[in-house]
N, C-alpha and C positions, 0 to 999 in steps of 0.2 A: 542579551538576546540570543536565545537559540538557534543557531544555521542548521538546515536539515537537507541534505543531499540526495537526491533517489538516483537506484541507477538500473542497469538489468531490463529496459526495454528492450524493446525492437520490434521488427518483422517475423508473426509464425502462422503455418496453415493452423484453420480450424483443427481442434483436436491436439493440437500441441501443449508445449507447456513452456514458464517462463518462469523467472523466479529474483524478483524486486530484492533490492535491499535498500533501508535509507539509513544513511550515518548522522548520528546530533552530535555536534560541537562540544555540550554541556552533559555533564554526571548527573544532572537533573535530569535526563531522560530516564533514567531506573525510576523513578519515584512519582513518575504521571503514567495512565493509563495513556495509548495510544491505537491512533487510527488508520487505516489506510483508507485515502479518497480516491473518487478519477471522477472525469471530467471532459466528455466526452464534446464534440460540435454543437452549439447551439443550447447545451442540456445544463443544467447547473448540475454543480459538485456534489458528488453524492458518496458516504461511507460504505469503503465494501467490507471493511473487516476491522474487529476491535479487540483491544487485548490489554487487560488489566497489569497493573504494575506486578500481579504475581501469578501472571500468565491464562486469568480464564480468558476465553475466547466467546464471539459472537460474531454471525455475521445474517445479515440479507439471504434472503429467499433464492433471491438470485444468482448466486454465486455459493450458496451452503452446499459442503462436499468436494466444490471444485477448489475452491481458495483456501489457503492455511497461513495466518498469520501467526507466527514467530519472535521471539527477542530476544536479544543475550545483550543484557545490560553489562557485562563487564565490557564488553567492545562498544556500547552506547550503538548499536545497531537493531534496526525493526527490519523483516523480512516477509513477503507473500511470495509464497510457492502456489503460481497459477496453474492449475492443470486444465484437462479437456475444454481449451478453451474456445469460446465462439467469436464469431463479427461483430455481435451486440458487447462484447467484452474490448473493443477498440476505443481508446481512451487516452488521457493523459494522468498520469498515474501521482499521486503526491501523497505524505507522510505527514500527521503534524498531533500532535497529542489531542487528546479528545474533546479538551472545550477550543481547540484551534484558537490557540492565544497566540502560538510563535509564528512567526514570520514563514510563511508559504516556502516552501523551494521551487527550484524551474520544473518542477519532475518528471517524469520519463514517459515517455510515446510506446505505448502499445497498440501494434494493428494485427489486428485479426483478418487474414484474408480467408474467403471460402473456396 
């Protein structure tokens, strides 16, 4: 089973910027496309950014331009470099490959204050 770590939340004003990393346990992370979710109060979990085993990228309406998902598989780490971020961008932030088979991690608290 794969362990997946996030980390790199916190506290930023509107407009700031923030920049996640999540670490997997397993050398099987090179070789799955993966995701970054959040999951905000009350809201079910939703994909903000995706990124293929050989780095294309996609992401939401929502967040296209502001978010960049990233990976350096020799370090077995995924990254999102949040910019200009909003209050509706206040969330709990988590990592897990794209068909979300592994095991969730705690992952990390992002607030957006205005």
């Amino acid at each position: 089973q794969v362990q997946l770590v996030e980390s790199g939340g916190g506290l930023v004003q509107a407009g700031g910027s923030l920049r996640l990393s999540c670490a997997a346990s397993s050398s099987i992370f090179s070789a799955n496309p993966m995701g970054w979710y959040r999951q905000a109060p009350g809201q079910q979990r939703e994909l903000v950014a995706f990124i293929t085993n050989g780095g294309n990228t996609n992401y939401p309406d929502s967040v296209k331009g502001r978010f960049t998902i990233s990976r350096d598989n020799a370090k077995k780490t995924l990254y999102l470099q949040m910019n200009s971020l909003k209050p509706e961008d206040t969330a709990v932030y988590y990592c897990n490959n794209y068909f979300e088979t592994w095991q969730w991690g705690r992952g990390t608290q992002v607030t957006v204050s205005s």
